[in-house]
C-alpha positions, 0 to 999 in steps of 0.5 A, a space after each residue: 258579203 262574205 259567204 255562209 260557211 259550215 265549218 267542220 266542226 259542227 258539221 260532224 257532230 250533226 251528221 253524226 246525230 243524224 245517223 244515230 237516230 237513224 241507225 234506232 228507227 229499224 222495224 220489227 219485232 225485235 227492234 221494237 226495243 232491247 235492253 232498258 230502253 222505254 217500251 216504243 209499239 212498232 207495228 209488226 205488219 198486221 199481226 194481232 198477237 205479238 210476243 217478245 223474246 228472248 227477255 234481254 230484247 225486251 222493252 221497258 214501261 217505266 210506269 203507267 199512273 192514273 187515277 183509281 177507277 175503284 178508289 176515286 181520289 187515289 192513284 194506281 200504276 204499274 210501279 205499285 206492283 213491283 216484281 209481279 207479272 202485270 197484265 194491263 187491260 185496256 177496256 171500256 164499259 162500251 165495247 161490246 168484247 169486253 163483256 166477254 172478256 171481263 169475266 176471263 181476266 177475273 179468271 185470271 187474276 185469281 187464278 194466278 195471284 201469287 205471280 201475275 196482277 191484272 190492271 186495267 186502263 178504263 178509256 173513253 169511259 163514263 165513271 158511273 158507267 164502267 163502276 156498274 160494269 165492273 159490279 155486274 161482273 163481280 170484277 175485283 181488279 183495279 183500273 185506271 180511270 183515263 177517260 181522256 186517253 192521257 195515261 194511254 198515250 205514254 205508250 209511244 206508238 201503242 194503237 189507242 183505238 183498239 179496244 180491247 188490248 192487252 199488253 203483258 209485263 214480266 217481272 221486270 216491267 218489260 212487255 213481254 207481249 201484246 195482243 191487240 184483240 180480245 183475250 182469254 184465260 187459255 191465252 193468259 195463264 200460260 204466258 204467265 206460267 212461262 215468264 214466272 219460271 224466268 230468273 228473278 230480277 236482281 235485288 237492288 243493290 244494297 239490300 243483301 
Protein backbone atom coordinates (compact mmCIF):
# COMPACT_ATOMS: atom_id res chain seq x y z
CA UNK A 1 0.00 0.00 0.00
CA UNK A 2 1.36 3.19 -0.82
CA UNK A 3 1.96 5.79 1.89
CA UNK A 4 -0.55 8.74 2.65
CA UNK A 5 1.02 11.87 1.81
CA UNK A 6 0.03 15.51 2.13
CA UNK A 7 1.47 17.21 -0.66
CA UNK A 8 2.63 20.88 -0.13
CA UNK A 9 0.31 22.47 -1.91
CA UNK A 10 -2.32 21.72 0.20
CA UNK A 11 -0.51 21.76 3.08
CA UNK A 12 0.22 25.48 2.95
CA UNK A 13 -3.08 27.04 2.34
CA UNK A 14 -4.48 25.02 5.57
CA UNK A 15 -1.64 26.11 7.53
CA UNK A 16 -1.99 29.35 6.40
CA UNK A 17 -6.28 29.28 7.29
CA UNK A 18 -5.17 28.34 10.54
CA UNK A 19 -3.25 31.10 11.35
CA UNK A 20 -5.62 33.56 9.98
CA UNK A 21 -8.21 32.59 12.21
CA UNK A 22 -5.79 32.39 14.98
CA UNK A 23 -4.28 35.60 14.37
CA UNK A 24 -8.67 37.45 14.62
CA UNK A 25 -9.00 35.55 18.26
CA UNK A 26 -7.12 38.22 20.42
CA UNK A 27 -9.00 39.34 23.75
CA UNK A 28 -9.57 42.81 24.83
CA UNK A 29 -11.24 45.68 24.78
CA UNK A 30 -10.01 46.84 21.43
CA UNK A 31 -10.02 43.49 19.92
CA UNK A 32 -13.43 42.99 20.40
CA UNK A 33 -13.58 44.18 16.47
CA UNK A 34 -12.17 47.30 14.12
CA UNK A 35 -13.24 48.46 10.98
CA UNK A 36 -16.75 46.97 9.68
CA UNK A 37 -16.70 43.67 10.79
CA UNK A 38 -19.90 42.17 12.81
CA UNK A 39 -20.02 43.21 16.40
CA UNK A 40 -18.33 39.77 18.45
CA UNK A 41 -18.95 40.56 22.72
CA UNK A 42 -15.69 39.64 24.23
CA UNK A 43 -15.52 39.66 27.94
CA UNK A 44 -13.33 42.39 29.07
CA UNK A 45 -12.30 40.58 32.56
CA UNK A 46 -15.64 41.45 34.69
CA UNK A 47 -16.20 44.62 34.00
CA UNK A 48 -19.78 45.93 33.59
CA UNK A 49 -19.59 49.21 31.81
CA UNK A 50 -17.49 48.68 28.53
CA UNK A 51 -16.91 51.52 26.00
CA UNK A 52 -15.13 51.37 22.62
CA UNK A 53 -13.01 54.06 21.45
CA UNK A 54 -11.86 55.56 19.29
CA UNK A 55 -14.66 55.09 16.64
CA UNK A 56 -12.61 53.51 13.80
CA UNK A 57 -12.21 50.30 16.69
CA UNK A 58 -15.42 49.99 16.51
CA UNK A 59 -17.60 46.78 15.60
CA UNK A 60 -20.71 46.83 13.76
CA UNK A 61 -24.37 45.29 14.18
CA UNK A 62 -25.54 44.60 10.99
CA UNK A 63 -29.16 44.81 12.06
CA UNK A 64 -31.12 43.34 14.79
CA UNK A 65 -35.10 42.35 13.38
CA UNK A 66 -37.91 40.89 15.20
CA UNK A 67 -41.43 41.13 15.70
CA UNK A 68 -43.07 44.43 17.34
CA UNK A 69 -43.95 44.06 20.79
CA UNK A 70 -46.45 47.30 20.48
CA UNK A 71 -47.74 46.47 16.75
CA UNK A 72 -48.15 42.65 17.01
CA UNK A 73 -47.76 41.28 13.13
CA UNK A 74 -45.24 43.99 12.00
CA UNK A 75 -41.61 43.90 12.26
CA UNK A 76 -38.97 46.52 13.95
CA UNK A 77 -34.88 46.67 14.03
CA UNK A 78 -32.33 48.61 14.23
CA UNK A 79 -31.99 49.15 10.34
CA UNK A 80 -35.37 51.00 10.56
CA UNK A 81 -33.44 54.03 12.03
CA UNK A 82 -30.74 54.82 9.98
CA UNK A 83 -28.14 57.47 10.93
CA UNK A 84 -29.51 57.80 14.66
CA UNK A 85 -27.95 57.08 17.70
CA UNK A 86 -29.91 53.54 18.96
CA UNK A 87 -29.81 52.48 22.60
CA UNK A 88 -31.04 48.74 22.79
CA UNK A 89 -32.49 47.66 25.88
CA UNK A 90 -32.64 44.28 26.93
CA UNK A 91 -35.52 43.69 29.43
CA UNK A 92 -38.47 41.81 30.58
CA UNK A 93 -41.62 42.66 32.50
CA UNK A 94 -39.79 39.91 35.19
CA UNK A 95 -36.91 41.38 36.32
CA UNK A 96 -37.07 43.15 39.23
CA UNK A 97 -34.17 46.63 37.74
CA UNK A 98 -36.32 47.10 34.93
CA UNK A 99 -38.95 48.53 37.01
CA UNK A 100 -36.66 51.11 37.85
CA UNK A 101 -34.87 51.43 34.88
CA UNK A 102 -38.17 51.63 32.33
CA UNK A 103 -38.87 55.09 33.48
CA UNK A 104 -35.08 56.41 33.02
CA UNK A 105 -34.86 55.04 29.43
CA UNK A 106 -38.23 56.93 28.65
CA UNK A 107 -36.43 59.77 30.10
CA UNK A 108 -34.50 59.28 27.79
CA UNK A 109 -35.90 58.88 24.54
CA UNK A 110 -37.74 62.03 24.86
CA UNK A 111 -35.09 64.01 25.99
CA UNK A 112 -32.83 63.13 23.08
CA UNK A 113 -35.18 62.64 20.34
CA UNK A 114 -33.64 64.55 17.57
CA UNK A 115 -30.18 62.45 17.87
CA UNK A 116 -30.68 58.93 19.77
CA UNK A 117 -33.93 56.02 19.56
CA UNK A 118 -34.40 53.85 22.29
CA UNK A 119 -35.39 49.94 21.02
CA UNK A 120 -35.97 47.62 23.33
CA UNK A 121 -35.45 43.31 23.15
CA UNK A 122 -38.35 42.21 25.32
CA UNK A 123 -36.83 38.42 26.70
CA UNK A 124 -37.97 35.32 28.04
CA UNK A 125 -41.41 37.36 28.21
CA UNK A 126 -45.11 36.79 28.09
CA UNK A 127 -46.74 39.35 25.69
CA UNK A 128 -49.75 40.23 27.74
CA UNK A 129 -47.46 40.67 30.57
CA UNK A 130 -44.56 42.96 29.05
CA UNK A 131 -47.83 45.10 27.15
CA UNK A 132 -49.08 46.06 30.69
CA UNK A 133 -45.54 46.63 31.65
CA UNK A 134 -44.96 48.87 29.24
CA UNK A 135 -48.86 50.90 29.93
CA UNK A 136 -48.26 51.11 33.57
CA UNK A 137 -45.12 53.08 33.12
CA UNK A 138 -46.37 55.20 30.17
CA UNK A 139 -43.66 53.71 28.00
CA UNK A 140 -43.80 55.13 24.43
CA UNK A 141 -40.59 53.32 22.89
CA UNK A 142 -40.88 50.08 20.47
CA UNK A 143 -39.38 46.70 21.61
CA UNK A 144 -38.61 43.57 20.23
CA UNK A 145 -40.82 40.98 21.03
CA UNK A 146 -38.18 37.84 21.51
CA UNK A 147 -39.46 35.63 23.80
CA UNK A 148 -37.28 32.80 22.79
CA UNK A 149 -33.99 34.71 22.67
CA UNK A 150 -33.83 34.08 18.79
CA UNK A 151 -33.15 37.58 17.94
CA UNK A 152 -30.68 38.20 20.89
CA UNK A 153 -28.67 35.42 19.89
CA UNK A 154 -27.34 37.18 16.50
CA UNK A 155 -25.22 38.84 19.04
CA UNK A 156 -22.11 36.72 18.79
CA UNK A 157 -20.89 36.22 22.21
CA UNK A 158 -23.30 38.80 24.13
CA UNK A 159 -24.17 37.49 27.57
CA UNK A 160 -28.21 36.28 27.38
CA UNK A 161 -28.63 35.82 30.83
CA UNK A 162 -28.13 39.37 31.83
CA UNK A 163 -30.96 41.21 32.13
CA UNK A 164 -31.03 44.24 32.33
CA UNK A 165 -28.16 45.27 29.30
CA UNK A 166 -27.99 47.78 27.46
CA UNK A 167 -25.67 48.20 24.27
CA UNK A 168 -25.29 51.82 22.70
CA UNK A 169 -25.05 52.04 18.82
CA UNK A 170 -23.68 55.24 17.14
CA UNK A 171 -24.76 56.74 14.01
CA UNK A 172 -23.02 54.22 12.03
CA UNK A 173 -24.59 51.06 13.96
CA UNK A 174 -21.45 50.29 15.42
CA UNK A 175 -21.47 49.82 19.41
CA UNK A 176 -19.91 52.25 20.79
CA UNK A 177 -20.83 50.81 24.53
CA UNK A 178 -22.27 48.26 26.35
CA UNK A 179 -23.48 47.96 29.97
CA UNK A 180 -24.20 44.86 31.53
CA UNK A 181 -26.11 46.37 34.64
CA UNK A 182 -28.84 48.60 35.15
CA UNK A 183 -28.71 52.09 33.61
CA UNK A 184 -30.07 55.44 33.89
CA UNK A 185 -30.70 58.76 32.26
CA UNK A 186 -27.20 60.43 34.19
CA UNK A 187 -25.25 57.29 32.09
CA UNK A 188 -27.24 57.66 28.65
CA UNK A 189 -27.45 61.13 27.85
CA UNK A 190 -23.97 62.04 28.12
CA UNK A 191 -22.81 59.25 26.18
CA UNK A 192 -25.40 60.35 23.61
CA UNK A 193 -24.21 63.92 23.71
CA UNK A 194 -20.72 62.76 23.01
CA UNK A 195 -21.24 60.14 19.87
CA UNK A 196 -23.71 62.87 18.26
CA UNK A 197 -20.93 65.51 18.29
CA UNK A 198 -18.85 62.62 16.23
CA UNK A 199 -18.52 63.36 12.12
CA UNK A 200 -21.57 62.24 10.45
CA UNK A 201 -21.45 58.92 8.61
CA UNK A 202 -20.65 59.43 4.66
CA UNK A 203 -23.68 59.68 2.44
CA UNK A 204 -23.99 56.61 0.15
CA UNK A 205 -22.69 57.11 -2.91
CA UNK A 206 -24.75 58.74 -5.52
CA UNK A 207 -26.83 60.55 -3.53
CA UNK A 208 -24.74 64.21 -3.73
Amino acid sequence: MRPFRLRASRVLPVMLGVLLLVAGCGVGRDAVGSGPQEFQFVAPGGETRITYDPPQSRSKITDLRGESLLEPGTEVGIADYPGRIRVINIWGSWCGPCRTEAPELQAVAEAAREDAVVLGIDVRDDRQAAADFMNARGLTYDSIYDPSGRTLARLDGYPRNVVPSTIVLDRQARVAAVFLTPVGSSDLLPLITKLAAEPAPPAPAGTG
